[in-house]
NUMI-771125 format. One record per atom (N, C-alpha, C): x, y, z. Coordinates in steps of 0.2 Angstrom, whole numbers, padded with zeros to 4 digits, always signed. Layout:
BEGIN
XYZ...
This chain:
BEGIN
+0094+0412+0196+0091+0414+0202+0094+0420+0205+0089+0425+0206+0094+0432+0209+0095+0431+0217+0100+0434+0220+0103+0435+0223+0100+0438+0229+0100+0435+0237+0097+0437+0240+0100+0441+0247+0100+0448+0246+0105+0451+0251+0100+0455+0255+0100+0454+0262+0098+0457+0269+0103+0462+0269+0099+0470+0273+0102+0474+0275+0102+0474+0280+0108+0475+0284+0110+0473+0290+0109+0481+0293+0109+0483+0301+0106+0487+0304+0109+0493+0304+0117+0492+0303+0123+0497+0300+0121+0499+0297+0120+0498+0293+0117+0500+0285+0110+0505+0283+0106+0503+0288+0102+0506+0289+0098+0513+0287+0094+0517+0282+0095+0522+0280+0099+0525+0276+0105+0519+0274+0111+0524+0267+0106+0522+0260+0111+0526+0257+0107+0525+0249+0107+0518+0246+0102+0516+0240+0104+0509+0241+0111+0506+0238+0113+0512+0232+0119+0511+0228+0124+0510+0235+0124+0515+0239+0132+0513+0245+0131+0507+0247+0123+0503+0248+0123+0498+0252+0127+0492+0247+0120+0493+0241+0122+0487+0235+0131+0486+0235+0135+0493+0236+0141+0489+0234+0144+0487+0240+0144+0489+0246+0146+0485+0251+0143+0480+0250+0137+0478+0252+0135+0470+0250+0137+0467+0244+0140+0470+0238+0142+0464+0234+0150+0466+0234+0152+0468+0237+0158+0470+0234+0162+0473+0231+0158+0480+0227+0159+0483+0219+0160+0490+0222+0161+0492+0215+0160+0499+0216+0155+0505+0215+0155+0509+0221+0149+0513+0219+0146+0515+0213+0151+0512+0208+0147+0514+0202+0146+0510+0197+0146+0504+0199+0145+0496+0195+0137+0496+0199+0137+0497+0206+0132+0496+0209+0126+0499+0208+0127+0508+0205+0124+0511+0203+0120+0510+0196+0128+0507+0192+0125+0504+0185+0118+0498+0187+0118+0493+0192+0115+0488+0191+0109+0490+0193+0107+0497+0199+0101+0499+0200+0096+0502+0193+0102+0506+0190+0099+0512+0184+0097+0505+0179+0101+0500+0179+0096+0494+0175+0093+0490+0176+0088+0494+0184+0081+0489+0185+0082+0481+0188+0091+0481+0189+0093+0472+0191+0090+0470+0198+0088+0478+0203+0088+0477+0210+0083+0477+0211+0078+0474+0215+0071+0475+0218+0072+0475+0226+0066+0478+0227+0062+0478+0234+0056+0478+0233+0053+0473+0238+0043+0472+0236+0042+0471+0230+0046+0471+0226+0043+0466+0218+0042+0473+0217+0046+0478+0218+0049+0485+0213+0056+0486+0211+0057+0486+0204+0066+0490+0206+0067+0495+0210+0072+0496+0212+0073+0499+0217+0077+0505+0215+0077+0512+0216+0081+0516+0211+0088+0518+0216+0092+0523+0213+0100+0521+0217+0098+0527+0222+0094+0530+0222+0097+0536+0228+0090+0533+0234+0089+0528+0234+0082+0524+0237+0085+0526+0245+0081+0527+0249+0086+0524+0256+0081+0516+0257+0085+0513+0262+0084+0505+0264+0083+0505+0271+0080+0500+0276+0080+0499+0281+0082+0493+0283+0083+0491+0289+0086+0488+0291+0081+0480+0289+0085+0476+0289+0083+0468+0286+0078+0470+0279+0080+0473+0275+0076+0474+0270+0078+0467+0265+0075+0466+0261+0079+0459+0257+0079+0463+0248+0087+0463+0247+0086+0465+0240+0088+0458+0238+0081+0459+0229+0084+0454+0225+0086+0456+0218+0096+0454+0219+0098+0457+0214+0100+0449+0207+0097+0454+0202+0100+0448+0195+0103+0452+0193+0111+0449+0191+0115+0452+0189+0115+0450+0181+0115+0455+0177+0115+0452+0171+0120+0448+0168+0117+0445+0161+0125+0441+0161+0132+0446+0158+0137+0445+0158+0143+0448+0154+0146+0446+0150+0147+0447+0144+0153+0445+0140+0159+0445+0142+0164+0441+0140+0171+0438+0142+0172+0446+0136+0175+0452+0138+0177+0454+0133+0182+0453+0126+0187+0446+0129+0191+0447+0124+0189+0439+0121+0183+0437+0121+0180+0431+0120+0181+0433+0111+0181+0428+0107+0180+0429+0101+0171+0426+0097+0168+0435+0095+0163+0431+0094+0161+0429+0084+0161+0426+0085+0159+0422+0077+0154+0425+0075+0154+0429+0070+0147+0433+0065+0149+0437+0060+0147+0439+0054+0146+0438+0049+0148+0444+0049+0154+0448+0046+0153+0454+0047+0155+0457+0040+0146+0461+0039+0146+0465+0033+0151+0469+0030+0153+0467+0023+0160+0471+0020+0167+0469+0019+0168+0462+0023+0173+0460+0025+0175+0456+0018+0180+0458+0016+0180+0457+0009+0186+0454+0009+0187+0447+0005+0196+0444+0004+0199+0447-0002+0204+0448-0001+0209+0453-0006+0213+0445-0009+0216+0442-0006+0222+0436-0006+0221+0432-0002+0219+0425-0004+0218+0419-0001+0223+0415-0002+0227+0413+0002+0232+0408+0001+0233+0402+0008+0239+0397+0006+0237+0392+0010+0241+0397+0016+0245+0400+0017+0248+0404+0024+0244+0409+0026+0242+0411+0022+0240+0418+0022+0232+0420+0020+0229+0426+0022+0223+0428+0021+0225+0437+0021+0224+0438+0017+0223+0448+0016+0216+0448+0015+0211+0451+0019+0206+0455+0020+0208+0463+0019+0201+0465+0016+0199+0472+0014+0195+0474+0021+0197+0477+0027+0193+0477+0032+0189+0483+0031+0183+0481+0032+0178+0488+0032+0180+0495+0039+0177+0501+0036+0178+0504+0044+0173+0501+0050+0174+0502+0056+0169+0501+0058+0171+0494+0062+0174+0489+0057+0178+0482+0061+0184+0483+0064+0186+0479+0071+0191+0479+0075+0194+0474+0071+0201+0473+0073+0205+0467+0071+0204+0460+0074+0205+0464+0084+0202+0458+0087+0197+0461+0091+0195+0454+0096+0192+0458+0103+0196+0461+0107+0194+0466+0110+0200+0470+0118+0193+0472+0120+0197+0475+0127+0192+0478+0134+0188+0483+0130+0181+0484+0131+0180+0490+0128+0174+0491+0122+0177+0485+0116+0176+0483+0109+0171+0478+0111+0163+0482+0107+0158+0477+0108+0155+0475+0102+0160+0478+0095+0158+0476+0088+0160+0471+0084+0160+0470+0078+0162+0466+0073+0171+0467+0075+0174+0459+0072+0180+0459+0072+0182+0457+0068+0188+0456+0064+0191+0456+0059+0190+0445+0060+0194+0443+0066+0193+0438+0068+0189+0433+0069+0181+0437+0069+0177+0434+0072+0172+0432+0063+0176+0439+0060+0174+0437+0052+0176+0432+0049+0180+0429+0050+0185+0425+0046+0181+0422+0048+0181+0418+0054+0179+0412+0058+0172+0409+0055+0170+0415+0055+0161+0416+0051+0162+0412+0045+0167+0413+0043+0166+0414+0036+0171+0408+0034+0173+0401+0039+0175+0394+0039+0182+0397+0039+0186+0401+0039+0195+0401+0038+0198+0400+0045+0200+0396+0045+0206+0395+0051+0212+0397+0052+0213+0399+0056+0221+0406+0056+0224+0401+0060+0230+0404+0062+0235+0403+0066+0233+0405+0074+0235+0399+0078+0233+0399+0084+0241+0402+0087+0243+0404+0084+0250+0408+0089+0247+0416+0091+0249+0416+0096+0247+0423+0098+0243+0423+0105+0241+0429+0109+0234+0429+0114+0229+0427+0109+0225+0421+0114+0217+0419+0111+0214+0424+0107+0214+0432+0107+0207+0433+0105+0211+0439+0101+0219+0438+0098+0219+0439+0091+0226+0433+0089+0222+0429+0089+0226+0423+0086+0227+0422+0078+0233+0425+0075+0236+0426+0068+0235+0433+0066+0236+0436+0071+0235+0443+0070+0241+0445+0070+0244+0448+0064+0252+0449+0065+0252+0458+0066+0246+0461+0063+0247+0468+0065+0240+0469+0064+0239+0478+0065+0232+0480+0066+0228+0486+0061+0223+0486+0061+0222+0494+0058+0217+0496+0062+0217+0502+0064+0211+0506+0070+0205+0506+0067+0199+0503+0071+0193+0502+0071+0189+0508+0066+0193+0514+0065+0190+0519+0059+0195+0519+0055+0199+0514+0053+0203+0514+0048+0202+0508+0043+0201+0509+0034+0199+0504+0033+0205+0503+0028+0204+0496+0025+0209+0493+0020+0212+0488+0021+0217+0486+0017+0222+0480+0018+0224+0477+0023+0223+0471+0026+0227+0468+0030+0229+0461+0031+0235+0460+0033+0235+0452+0032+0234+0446+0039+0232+0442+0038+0230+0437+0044+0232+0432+0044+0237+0427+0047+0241+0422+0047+0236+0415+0046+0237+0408+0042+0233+0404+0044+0238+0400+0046+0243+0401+0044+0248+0395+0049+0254+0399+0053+0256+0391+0059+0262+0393+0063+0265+0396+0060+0268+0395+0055+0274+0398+0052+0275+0403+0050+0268+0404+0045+0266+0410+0043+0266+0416+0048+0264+0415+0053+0264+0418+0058+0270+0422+0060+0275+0417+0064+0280+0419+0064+0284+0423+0061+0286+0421+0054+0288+0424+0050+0285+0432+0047+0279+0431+0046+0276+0439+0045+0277+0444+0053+0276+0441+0057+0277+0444+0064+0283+0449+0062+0288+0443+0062+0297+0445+0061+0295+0450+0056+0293+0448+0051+0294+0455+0045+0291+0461+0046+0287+0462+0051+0284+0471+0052+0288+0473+0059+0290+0465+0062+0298+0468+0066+0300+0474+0063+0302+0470+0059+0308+0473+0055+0310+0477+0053+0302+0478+0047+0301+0485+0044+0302+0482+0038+0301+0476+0038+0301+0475+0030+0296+0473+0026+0288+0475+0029+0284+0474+0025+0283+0483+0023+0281+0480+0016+0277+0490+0013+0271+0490+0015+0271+0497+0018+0263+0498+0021+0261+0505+0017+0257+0504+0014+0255+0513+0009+0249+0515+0012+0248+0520+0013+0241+0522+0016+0239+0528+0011+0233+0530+0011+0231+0536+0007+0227+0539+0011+0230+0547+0013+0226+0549+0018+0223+0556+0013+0216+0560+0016+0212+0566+0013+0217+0570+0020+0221+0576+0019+0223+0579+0025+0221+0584+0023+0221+0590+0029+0219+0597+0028+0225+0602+0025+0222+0607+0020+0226+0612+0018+0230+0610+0014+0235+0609+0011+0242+0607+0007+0248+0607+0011+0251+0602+0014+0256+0604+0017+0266+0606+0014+0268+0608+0017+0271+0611+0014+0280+0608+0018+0284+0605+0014+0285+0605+0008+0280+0596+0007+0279+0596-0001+0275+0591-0004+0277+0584-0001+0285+0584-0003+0288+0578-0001+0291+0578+0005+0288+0572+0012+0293+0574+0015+0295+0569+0020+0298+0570+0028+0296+0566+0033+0295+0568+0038+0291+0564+0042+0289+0567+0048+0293+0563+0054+0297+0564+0057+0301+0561+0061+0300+0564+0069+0297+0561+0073+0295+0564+0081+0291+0557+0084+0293+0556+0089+0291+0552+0094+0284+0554+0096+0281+0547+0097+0274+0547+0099+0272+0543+0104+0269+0547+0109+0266+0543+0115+0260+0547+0118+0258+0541+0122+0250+0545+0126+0250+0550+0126+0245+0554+0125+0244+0560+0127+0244+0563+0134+0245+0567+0137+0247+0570+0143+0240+0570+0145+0234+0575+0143+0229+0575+0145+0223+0569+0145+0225+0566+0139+0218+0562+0137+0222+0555+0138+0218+0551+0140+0220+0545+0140+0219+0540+0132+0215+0543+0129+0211+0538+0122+0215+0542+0117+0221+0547+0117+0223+0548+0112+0231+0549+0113+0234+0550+0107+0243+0552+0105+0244+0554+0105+0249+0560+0105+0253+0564+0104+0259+0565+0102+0263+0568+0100+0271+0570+0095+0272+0571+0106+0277+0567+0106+0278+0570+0115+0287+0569+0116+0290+0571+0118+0299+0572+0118+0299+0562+0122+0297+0562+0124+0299+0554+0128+0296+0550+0125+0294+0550+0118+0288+0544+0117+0292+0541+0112+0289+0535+0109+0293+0530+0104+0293+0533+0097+0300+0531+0096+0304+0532+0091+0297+0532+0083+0295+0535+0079+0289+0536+0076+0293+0541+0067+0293+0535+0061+0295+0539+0057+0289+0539+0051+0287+0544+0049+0279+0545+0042+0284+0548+0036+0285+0545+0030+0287+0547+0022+0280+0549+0019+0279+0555+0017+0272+0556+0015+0275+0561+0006+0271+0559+0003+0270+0565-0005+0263+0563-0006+0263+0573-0006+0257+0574-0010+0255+0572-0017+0248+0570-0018+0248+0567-0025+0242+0569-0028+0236+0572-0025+0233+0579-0027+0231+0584-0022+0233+0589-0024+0230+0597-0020+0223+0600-0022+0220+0601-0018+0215+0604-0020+0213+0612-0016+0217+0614-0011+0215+0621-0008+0214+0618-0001+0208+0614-0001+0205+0616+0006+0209+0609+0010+0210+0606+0005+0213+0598+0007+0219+0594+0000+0223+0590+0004+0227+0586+0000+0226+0580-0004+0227+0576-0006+0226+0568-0005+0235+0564-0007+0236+0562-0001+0242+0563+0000+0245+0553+0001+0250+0550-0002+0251+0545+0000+0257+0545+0004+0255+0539+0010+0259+0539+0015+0262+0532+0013+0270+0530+0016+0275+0526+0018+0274+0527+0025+0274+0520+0030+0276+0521+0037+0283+0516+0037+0287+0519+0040+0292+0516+0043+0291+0513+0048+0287+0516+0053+0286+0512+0061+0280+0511+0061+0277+0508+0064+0268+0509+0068+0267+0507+0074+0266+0514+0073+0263+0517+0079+0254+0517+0079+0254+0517+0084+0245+0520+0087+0245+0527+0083+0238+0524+0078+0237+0532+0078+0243+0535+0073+0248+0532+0071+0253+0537+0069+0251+0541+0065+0247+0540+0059+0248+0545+0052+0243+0552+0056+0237+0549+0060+0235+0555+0061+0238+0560+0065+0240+0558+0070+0245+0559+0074+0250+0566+0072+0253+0562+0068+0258+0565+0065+0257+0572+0059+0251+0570+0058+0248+0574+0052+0244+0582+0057+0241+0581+0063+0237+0583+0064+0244+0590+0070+0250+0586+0069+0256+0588+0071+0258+0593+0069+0257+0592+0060+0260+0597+0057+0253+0604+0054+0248+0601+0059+0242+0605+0057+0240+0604+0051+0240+0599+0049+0237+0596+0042+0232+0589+0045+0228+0590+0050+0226+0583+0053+0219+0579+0045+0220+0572+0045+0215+0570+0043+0208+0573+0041+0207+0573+0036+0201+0577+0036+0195+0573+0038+0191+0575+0042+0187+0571+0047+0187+0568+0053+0194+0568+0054+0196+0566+0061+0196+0571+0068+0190+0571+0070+0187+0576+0074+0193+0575+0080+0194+0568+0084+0197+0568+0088+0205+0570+0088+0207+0573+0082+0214+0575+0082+0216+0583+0078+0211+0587+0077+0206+0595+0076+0206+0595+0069+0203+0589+0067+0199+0592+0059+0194+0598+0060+0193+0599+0056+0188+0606+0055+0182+0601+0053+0175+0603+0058+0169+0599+0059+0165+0602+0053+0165+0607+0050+0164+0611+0043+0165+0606+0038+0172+0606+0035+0176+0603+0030+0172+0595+0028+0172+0592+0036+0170+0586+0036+0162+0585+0035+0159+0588+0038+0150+0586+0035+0149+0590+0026+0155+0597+0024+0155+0597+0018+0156+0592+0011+0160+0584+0014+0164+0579+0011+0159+0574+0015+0154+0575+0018+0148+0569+0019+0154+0566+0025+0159+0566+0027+0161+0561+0031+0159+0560+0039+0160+0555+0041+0160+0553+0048+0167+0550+0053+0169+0550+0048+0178+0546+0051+0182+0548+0047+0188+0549+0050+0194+0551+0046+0196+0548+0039+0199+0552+0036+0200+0547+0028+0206+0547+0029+0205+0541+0029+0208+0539+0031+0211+0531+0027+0216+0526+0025+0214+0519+0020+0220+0517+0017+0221+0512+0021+0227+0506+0021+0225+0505+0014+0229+0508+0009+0229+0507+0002+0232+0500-0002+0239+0500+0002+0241+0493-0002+0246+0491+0005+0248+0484+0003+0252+0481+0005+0254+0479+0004+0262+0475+0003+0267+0471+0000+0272+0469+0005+0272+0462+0005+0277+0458+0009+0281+0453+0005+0285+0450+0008+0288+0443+0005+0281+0436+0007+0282+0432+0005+0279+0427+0005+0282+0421+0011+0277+0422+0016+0281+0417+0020+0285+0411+0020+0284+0407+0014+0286+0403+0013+0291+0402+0007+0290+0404+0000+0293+0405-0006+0295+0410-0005+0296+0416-0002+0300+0423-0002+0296+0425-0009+0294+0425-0013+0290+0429-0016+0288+0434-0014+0285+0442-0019+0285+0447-0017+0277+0446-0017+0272+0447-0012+0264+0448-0013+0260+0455-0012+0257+0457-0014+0256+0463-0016+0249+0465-0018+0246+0466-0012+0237+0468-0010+0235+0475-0011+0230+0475-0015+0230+0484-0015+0221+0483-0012+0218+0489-0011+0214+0487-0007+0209+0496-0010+0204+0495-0014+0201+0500-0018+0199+0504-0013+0197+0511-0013+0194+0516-0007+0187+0515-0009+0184+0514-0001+0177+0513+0000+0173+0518-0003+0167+0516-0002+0162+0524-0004+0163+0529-0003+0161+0530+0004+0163+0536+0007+0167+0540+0007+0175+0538+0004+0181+0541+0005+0180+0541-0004+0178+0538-0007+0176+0539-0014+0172+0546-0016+0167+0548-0014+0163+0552-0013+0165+0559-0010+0170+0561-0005+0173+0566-0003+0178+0567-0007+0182+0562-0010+0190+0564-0015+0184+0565-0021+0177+0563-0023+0176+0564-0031+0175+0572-0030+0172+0573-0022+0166+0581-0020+0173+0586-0022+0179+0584-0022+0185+0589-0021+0187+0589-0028+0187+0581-0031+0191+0582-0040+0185+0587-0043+0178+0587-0042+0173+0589-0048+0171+0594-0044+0176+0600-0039+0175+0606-0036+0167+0609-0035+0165+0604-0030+0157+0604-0030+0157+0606-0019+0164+0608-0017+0166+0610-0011+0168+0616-0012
């Protein structure tokens, strides 16, 4: 049933958005949202936001419904492929384009919500809406990652990227050939000053270390395999785009927008290549490699068969 709110004689003549959020309590711009979405009427019209009102007018407002954003939703999600299925453990090849979990914000496919789909029961240790999540890889990063299905497993792979004693390999397309081949990038990274959605190499930011060798040069780009020591947000690109060698494709951190639609790409190339831990249980070494998708397949061919 919508909601039935009388404008009161104070009110009288203001817009409807200032009135709408005094009367529900929101913000001028929540309030605005729910007019621009037709949720308000007056006389059996929606009511637009810069409308004025009159005194005893009666809105009737339906607010739409909301998702619980960190709600975990179960569905099927295309590409989500098993590398390593074990009774602790699960290694997923995550598509790009999937989250690990739900967070504020994220209104796609999850890492978590694929499993679920697809009957695997994880570990309930952790916040509900990444339960068995012992680490992460960013929504346009694809590749290897492992998911805990029991308490212990949990625990214990947790403690191990503590630590730093899982192996994390990435394989990134970076811009130009950086120089020298073999190296480390050692600099601290935290929010950026200006943008709130991105990172930066910043003097007060967390302790941040990247081993990288080149492993083919082509001129315009590298293909270069990474060792992370830390993990960080964002690190490789971060760091990469630090030395002015940024991801090739990754607009957000100044790939050249050229280079990238010359390589078909949409997202950084970016790809969580392999993985290797001890085995939570037996200490066994396990050891996930995770093939490069198409499209990262087709920019490194466009560069091996000099067709860029």
């Amino acid at each position: 049933m919508p909601e039935r709110l009388t404008v009161p004689p104070e009110l009288a003549g203001a817009r409807a958005d200032a009135v709408l959020a005094e009367l529900l309590g929101v913000s001028r711009s929540a309030a605005a949202a729910l007019l621009a979405g037709g949720h308000v009427h007056l006389g059996g019209r929606a009511l637009a936001k810069s409308a004025k009102v009159a005194a005893d007018d009666v809105l009737l407002v339906e607010r739409p419904e909301t998702r619980n954003p960190l709600e975990v939703v179960v569905e099927d999600v295309d590409g989500l492929e098993i590398l390593i299925d074990d009774d602790d453990f699960v290694v997923v090849d995550k598509p790009v384009g999937v989250a690990a979990h739900p967070s504020p914000g994220w209104v796609g496919p999850t890492v978590v919500g694929g499993l679920a789909a697809a009957g695997y029961r994880i570990s309930t240790s952790g916040a509900p809406e990444r339960a068995g999540i012992v680490h992460r890889l960013d929504v346009g990063t694809s590749g290897a990652m492992v998911v805990a299905k029991t308490e212990h497993a949990y625990t214990v792979l947790k403690q191990a990227f503590r630590d730093r004693m899982v192996e994390k390999v990435y394989h990134a397309l970076v811009q130009g050939i950086p120089d020298p081949l073999q190296g480390t990038i050692d600099a601290p990274i935290g929010r950026h000053p200006g943008y709130d959605w991105r990172f930066a190499v910043v003097e007060d930011g967390r302790p941040s270390v990247t081993h990288y060798e080149v492993i083919e040069a082509f001129g315009r780009a590298s293909l270069v395999e990474v060792h992370l020591e830390t993990g960080r947000t964002h690190q490789i690109r971060v760091h990469f785009s630090a030395l002015r060698h940024p991801c090739a494709g990754d607009l957000t951190y100044g790939a050249d927008p050229r280079l990238a639609a010359d390589l078909g790409l949409t997202r950084q190339w970016l790809h969580a290549h392999r993985l290797a831990f001890a085995h939570p249980r037996t200490g066994e070494r396990v050891e996930a490699v995770s093939p490069y998708p198409a499209d990262l397949e087709y920019a490194l061919d466009a560069l091996r068969e000099g067709r860029i």
